[in-house]
C-alpha positions in Angstrom: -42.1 -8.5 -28.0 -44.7 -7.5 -30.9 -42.4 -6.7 -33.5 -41.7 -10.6 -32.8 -44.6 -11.7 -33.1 -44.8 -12.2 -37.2 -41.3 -14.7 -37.1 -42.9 -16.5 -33.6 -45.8 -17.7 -36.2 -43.4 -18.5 -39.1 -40.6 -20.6 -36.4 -44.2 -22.1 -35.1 -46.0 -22.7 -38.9 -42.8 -24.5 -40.1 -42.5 -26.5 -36.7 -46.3 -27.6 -36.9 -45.9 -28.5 -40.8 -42.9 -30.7 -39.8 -45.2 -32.7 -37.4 -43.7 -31.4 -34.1 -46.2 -30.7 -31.2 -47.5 -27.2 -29.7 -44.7 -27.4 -26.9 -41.8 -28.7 -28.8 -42.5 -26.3 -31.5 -41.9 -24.2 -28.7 -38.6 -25.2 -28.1 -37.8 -24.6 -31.2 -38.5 -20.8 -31.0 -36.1 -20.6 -27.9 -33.3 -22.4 -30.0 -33.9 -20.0 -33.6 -35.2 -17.1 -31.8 -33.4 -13.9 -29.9 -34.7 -11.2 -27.7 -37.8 -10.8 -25.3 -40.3 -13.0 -27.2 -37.8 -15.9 -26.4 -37.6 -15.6 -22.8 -41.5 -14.9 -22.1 -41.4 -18.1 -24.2 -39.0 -19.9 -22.3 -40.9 -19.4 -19.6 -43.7 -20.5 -20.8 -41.2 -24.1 -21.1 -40.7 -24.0 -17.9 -43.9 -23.7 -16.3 -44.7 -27.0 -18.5 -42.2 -28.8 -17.2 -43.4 -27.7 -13.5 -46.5 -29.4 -14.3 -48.4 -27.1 -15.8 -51.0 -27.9 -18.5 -50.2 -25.8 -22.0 -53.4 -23.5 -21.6 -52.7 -22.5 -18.3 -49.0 -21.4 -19.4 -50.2 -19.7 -22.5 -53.1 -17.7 -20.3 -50.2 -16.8 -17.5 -48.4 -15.5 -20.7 -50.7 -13.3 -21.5 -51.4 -12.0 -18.6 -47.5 -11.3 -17.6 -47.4 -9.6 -21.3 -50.7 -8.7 -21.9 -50.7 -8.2 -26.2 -53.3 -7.9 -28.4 -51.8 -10.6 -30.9 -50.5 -12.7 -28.1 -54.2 -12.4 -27.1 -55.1 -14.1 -31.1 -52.6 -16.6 -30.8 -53.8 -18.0 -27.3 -57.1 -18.0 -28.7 -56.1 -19.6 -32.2 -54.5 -22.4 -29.8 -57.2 -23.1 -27.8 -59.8 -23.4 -30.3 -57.4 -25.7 -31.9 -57.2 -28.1 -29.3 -61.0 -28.0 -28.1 -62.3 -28.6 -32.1 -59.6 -29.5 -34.0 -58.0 -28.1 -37.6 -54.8 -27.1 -38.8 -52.9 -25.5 -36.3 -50.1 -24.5 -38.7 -52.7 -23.2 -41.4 -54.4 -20.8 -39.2 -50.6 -19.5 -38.1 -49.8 -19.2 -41.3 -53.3 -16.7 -41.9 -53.0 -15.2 -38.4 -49.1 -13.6 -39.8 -51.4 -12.5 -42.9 -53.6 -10.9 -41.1 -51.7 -9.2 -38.7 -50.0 -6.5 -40.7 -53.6 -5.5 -42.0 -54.8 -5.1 -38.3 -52.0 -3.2 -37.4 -53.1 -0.1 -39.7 -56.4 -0.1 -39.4 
């Protein structure tokens, strides 16, 4: 799911800059996506739709798939929410940052 990770931020960046929400830019990875990072997010989807509020999914995420990165991106969401900013800008570092991480 990792090795994902970088075109999750890129499908989510583009969705954000094109003024789609946090959920329905979800939606959109399931429809351009393949493999395992689609169905962990699918069912992310459908614990939403069961009623459950978006940082509750995200946290049972992580904690079904616990990731480092996943770990960034929760946090980059939630800090979002609570203060505000560019949701799509701080994707758009996070996938800059990442591949520097992963050497060190």
């Amino acid at each position: 799911m990792n090795e994902q990770i970088p075109e999750f931020l890129r499908v989510m960046e583009v969705a954000l800059r094109s003024g789609y929400s946090v959920a329905q830019g979800l939606e959109i990875v399931t429809k351009d996506m393949d493999g395992p990072l689609t169905a962990a997010v699918q069912r992310v989807l459908n614990d939403l739709q069961a009623g459950t509020s978006l940082l509750s999914a995200l946290d049972q995420w992580l904690a079904r798939a616990p990731s480092r990165d996943l770990d960034l991106i929760i946090a980059t969401i939630r800090v979002q929410l609570e203060v505000g900013g560019n949701l799509a800008d701080r994707f758009q570092f996070i996938s800059q940052l990442l591949p520097k991480l992963q050497i060190a």
